[in-house]
DRENMARKE-338195 format. One record per atom (N, C-alpha, C, O): residue number from 1; residue in three letters; atom name; x, y, z. Coordinates in nm, 4 decimals. Each point is the difference from the previous one (the first is absolute). Layout:
BEGIN
+-----+--------+-------+----------+----------+----------+
| num | residu | atome |       xx |       yy |       zz |
+-----+--------+-------+----------+----------+----------+
| NUM |    Ala |    CA |        X |        Y |        Z |
...
+-----+--------+-------+----------+----------+----------+
***
This chain:
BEGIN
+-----+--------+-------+----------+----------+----------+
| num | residu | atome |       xx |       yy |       zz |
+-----+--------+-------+----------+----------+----------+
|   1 |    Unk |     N |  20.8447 |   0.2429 |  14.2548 |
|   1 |    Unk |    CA |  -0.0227 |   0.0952 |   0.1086 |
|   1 |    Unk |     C |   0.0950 |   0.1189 |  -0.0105 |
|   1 |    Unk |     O |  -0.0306 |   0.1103 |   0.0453 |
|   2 |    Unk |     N |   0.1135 |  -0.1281 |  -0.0886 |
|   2 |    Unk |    CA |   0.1270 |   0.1414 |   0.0105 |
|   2 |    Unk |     C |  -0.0370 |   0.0795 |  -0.1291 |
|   2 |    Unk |     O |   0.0121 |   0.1221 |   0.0104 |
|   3 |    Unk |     N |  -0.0513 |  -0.1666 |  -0.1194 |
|   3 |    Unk |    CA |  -0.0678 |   0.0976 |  -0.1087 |
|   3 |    Unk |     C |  -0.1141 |   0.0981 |   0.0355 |
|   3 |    Unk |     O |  -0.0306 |   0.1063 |  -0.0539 |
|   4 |    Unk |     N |  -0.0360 |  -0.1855 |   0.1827 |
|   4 |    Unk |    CA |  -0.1226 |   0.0594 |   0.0136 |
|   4 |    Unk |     C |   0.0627 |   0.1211 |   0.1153 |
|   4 |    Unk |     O |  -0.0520 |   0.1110 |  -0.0111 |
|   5 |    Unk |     N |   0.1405 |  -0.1241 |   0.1003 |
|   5 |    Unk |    CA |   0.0634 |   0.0808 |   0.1080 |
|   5 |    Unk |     C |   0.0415 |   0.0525 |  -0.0736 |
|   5 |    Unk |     O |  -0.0404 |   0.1148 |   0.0184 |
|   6 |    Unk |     N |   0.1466 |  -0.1169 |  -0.1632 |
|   6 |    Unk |    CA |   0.0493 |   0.1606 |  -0.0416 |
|   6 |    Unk |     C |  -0.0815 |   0.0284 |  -0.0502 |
|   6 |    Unk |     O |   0.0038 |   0.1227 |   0.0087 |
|   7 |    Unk |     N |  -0.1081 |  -0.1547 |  -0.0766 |
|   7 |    Unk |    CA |  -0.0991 |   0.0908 |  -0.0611 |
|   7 |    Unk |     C |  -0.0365 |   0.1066 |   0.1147 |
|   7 |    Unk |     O |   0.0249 |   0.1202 |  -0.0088 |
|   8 |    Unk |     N |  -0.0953 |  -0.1903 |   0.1308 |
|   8 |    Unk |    CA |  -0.0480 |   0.0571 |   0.0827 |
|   8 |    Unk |     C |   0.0695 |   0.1308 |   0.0539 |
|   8 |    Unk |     O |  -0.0604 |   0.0951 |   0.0496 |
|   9 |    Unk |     N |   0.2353 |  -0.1077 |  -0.0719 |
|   9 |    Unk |    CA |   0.0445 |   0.0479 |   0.0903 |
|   9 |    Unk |     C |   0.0297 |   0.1536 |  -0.1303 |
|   9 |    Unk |     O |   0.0083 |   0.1181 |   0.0336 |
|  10 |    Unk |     N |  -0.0012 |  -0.1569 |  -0.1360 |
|  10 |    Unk |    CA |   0.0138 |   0.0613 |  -0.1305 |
|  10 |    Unk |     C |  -0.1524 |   0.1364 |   0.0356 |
|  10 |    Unk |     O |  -0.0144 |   0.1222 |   0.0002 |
|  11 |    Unk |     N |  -0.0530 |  -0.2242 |   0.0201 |
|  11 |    Unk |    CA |  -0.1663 |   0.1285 |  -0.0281 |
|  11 |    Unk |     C |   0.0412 |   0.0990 |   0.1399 |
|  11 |    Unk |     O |   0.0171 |   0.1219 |   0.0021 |
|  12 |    Unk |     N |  -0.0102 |  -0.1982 |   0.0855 |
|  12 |    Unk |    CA |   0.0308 |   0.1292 |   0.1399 |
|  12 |    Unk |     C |   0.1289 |   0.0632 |  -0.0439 |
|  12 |    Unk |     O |  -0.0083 |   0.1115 |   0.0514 |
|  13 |    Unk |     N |   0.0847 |  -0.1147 |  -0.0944 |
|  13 |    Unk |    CA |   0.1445 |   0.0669 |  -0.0225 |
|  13 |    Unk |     C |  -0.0565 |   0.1436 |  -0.0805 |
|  13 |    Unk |     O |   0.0344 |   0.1162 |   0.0215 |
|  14 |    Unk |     N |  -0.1530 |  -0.1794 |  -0.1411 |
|  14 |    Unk |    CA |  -0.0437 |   0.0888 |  -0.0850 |
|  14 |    Unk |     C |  -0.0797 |   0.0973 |   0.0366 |
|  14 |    Unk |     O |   0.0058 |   0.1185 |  -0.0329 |
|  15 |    Unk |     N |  -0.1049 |  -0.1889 |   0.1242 |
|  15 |    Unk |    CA |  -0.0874 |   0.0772 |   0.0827 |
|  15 |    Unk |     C |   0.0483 |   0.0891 |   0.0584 |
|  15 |    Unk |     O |  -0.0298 |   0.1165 |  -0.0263 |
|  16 |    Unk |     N |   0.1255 |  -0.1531 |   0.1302 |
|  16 |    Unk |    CA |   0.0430 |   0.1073 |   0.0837 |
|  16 |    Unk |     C |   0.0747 |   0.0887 |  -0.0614 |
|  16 |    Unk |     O |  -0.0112 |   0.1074 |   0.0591 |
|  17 |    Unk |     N |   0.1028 |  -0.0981 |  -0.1758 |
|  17 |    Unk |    CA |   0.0461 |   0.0971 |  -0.0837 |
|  17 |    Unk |     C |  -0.0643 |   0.0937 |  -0.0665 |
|  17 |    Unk |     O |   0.0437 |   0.1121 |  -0.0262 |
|  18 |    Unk |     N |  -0.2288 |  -0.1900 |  -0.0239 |
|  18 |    Unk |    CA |  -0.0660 |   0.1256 |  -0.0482 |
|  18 |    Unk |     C |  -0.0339 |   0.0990 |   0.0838 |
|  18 |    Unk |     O |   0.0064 |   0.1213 |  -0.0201 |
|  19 |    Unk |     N |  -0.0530 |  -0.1957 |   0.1416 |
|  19 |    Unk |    CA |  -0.0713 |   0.0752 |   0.1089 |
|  19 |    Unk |     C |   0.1120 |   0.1019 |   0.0526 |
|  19 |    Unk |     O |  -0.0307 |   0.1144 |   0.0336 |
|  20 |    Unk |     N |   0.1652 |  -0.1633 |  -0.0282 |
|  20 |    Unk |    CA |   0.1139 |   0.1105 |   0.0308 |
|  20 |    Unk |     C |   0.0414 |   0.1216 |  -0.0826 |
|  20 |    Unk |     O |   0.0608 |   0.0954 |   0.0486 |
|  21 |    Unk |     N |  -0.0993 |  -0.1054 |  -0.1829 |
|  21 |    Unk |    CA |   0.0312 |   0.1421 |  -0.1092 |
|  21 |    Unk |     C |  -0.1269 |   0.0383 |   0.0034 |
|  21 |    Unk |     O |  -0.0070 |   0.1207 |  -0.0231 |
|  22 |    Unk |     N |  -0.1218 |  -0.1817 |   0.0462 |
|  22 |    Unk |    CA |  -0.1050 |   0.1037 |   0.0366 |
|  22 |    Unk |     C |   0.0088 |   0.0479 |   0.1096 |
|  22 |    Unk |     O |  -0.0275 |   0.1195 |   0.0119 |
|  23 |    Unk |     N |   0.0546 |  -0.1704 |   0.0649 |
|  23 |    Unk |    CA |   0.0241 |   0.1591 |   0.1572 |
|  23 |    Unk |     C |   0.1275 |   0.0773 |  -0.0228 |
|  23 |    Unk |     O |   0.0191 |   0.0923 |   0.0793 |
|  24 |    Unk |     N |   0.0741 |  -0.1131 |  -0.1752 |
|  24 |    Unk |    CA |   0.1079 |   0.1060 |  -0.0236 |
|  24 |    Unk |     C |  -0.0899 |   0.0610 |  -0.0654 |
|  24 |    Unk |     O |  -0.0437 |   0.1085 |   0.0385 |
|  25 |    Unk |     N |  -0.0014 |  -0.1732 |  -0.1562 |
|  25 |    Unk |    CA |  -0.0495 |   0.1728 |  -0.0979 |
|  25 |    Unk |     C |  -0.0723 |   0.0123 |   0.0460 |
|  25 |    Unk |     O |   0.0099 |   0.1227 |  -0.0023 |
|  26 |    Unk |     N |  -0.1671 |  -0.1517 |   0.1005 |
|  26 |    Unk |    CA |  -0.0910 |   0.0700 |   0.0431 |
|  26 |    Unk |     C |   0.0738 |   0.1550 |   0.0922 |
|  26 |    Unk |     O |  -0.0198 |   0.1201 |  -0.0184 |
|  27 |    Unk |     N |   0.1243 |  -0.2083 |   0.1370 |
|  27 |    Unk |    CA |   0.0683 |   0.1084 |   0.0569 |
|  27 |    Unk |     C |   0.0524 |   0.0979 |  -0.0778 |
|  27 |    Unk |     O |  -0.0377 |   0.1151 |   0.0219 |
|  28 |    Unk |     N |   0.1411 |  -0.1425 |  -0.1349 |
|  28 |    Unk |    CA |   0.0932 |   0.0983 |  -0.0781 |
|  28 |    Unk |     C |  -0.1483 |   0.1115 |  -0.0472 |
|  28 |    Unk |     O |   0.0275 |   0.1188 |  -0.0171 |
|  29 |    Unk |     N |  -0.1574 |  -0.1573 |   0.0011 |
|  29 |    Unk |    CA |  -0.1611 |   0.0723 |  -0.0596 |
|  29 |    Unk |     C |   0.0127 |   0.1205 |   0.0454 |
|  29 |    Unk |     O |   0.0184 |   0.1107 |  -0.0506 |
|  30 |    Unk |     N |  -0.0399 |  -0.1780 |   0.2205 |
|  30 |    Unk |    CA |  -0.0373 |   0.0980 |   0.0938 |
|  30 |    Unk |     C |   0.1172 |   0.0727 |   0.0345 |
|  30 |    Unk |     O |  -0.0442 |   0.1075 |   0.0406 |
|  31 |    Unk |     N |   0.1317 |  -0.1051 |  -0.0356 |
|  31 |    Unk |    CA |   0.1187 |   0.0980 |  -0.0044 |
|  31 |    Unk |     C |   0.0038 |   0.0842 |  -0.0623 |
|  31 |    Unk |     O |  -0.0096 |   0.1135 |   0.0468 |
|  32 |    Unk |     N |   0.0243 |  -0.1362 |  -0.1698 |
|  32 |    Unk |    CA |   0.0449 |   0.1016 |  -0.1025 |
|  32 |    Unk |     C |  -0.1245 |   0.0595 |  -0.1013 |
|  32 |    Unk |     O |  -0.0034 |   0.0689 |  -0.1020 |
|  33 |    Unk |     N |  -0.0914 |  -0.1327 |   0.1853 |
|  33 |    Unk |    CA |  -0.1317 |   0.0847 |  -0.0923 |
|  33 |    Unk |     C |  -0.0166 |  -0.0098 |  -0.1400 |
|  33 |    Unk |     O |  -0.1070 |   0.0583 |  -0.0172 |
|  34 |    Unk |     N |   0.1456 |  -0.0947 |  -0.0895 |
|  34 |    Unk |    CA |   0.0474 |   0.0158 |  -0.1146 |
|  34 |    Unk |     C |  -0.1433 |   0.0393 |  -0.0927 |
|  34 |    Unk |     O |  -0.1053 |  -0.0404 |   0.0495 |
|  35 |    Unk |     N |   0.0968 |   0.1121 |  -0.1726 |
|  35 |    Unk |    CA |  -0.0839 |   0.0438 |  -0.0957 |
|  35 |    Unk |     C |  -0.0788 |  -0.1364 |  -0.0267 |
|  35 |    Unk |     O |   0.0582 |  -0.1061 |  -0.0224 |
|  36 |    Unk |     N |  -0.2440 |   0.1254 |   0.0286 |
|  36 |    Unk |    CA |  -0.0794 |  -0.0781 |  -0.0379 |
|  36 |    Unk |     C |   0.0281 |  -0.0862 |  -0.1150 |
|  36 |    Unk |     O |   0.0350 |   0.0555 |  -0.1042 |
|  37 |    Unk |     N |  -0.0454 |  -0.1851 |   0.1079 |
|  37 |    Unk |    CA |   0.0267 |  -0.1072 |  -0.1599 |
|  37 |    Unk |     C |   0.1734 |  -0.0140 |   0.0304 |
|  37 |    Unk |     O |   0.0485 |   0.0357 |  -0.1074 |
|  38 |    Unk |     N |   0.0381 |  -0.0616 |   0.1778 |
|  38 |    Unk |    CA |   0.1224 |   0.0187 |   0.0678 |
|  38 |    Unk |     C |   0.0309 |  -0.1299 |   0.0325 |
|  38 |    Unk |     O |  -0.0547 |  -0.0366 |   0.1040 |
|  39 |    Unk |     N |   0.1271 |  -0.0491 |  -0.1603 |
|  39 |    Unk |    CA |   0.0176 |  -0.1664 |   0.0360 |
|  39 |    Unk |     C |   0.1657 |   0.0076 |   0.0116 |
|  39 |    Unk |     O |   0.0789 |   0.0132 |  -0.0935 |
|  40 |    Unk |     N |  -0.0491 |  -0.0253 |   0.2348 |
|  40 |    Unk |    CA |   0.1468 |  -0.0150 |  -0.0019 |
|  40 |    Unk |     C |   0.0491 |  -0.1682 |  -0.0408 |
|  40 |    Unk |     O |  -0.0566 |  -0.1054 |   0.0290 |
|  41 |    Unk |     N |   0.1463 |   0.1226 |  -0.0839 |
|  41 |    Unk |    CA |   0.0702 |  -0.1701 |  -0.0698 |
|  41 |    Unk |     C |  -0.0077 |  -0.0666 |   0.1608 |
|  41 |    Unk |     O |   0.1156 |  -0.0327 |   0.0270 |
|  42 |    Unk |     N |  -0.1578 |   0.0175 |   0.0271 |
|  42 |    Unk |    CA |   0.0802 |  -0.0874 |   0.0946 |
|  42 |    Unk |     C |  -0.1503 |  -0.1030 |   0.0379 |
|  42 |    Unk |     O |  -0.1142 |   0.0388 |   0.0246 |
|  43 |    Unk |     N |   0.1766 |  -0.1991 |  -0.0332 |
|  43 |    Unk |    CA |  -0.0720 |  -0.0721 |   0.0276 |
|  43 |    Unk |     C |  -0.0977 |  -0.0098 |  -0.1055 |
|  43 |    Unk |     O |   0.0353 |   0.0161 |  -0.1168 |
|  44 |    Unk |     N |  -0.1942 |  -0.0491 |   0.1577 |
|  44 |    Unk |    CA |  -0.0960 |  -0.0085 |  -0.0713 |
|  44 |    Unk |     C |  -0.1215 |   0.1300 |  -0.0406 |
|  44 |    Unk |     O |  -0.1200 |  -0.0110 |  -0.0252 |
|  45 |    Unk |     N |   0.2000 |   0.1208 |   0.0311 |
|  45 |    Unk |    CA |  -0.0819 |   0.1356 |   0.0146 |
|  45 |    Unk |     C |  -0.0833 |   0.0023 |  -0.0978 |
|  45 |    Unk |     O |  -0.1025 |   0.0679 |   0.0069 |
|  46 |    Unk |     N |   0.1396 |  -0.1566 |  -0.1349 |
|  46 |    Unk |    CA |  -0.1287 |   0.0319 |  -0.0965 |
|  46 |    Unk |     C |  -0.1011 |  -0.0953 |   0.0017 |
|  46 |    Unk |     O |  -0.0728 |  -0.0056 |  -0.0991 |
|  47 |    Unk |     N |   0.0513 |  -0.0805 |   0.2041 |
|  47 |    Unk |    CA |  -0.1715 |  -0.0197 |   0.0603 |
|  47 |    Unk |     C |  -0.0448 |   0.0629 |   0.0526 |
|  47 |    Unk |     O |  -0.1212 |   0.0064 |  -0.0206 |
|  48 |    Unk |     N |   0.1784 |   0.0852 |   0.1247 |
|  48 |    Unk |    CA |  -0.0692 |   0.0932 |   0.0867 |
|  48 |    Unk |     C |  -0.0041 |   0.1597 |  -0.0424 |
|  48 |    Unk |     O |  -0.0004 |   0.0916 |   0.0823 |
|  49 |    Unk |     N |  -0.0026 |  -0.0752 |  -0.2238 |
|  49 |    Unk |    CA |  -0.0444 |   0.1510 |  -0.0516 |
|  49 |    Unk |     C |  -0.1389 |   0.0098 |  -0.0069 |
|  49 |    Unk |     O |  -0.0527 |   0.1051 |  -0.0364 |
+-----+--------+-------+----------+----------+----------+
***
């Protein structure tokens, strides 16, 4: 049972970390406007070009 709780607790830790650098860089997007084809390093920006 405790392999299966850190796993569990492992995938939400992960989850919620992706989902957190996609609303930074979506936000940092809309801020600064940046030139079309424009992937700032942060997080997972090169799925969402």
């Amino acid at each position: 049972m405790e392999v299966k709780d850190a796993l569990t607790i492992m995938f939400l830790f992960g989850s919620f970390i992706l989902a957190l650098l996609t609303y930074i860089n979506n936000n940092t997007r809309k801020n600064k406007n940046p030139p079309k084809g424009y992937a700032p390093k942060v997080g997972f920006s090169f799925l969402m070009t």
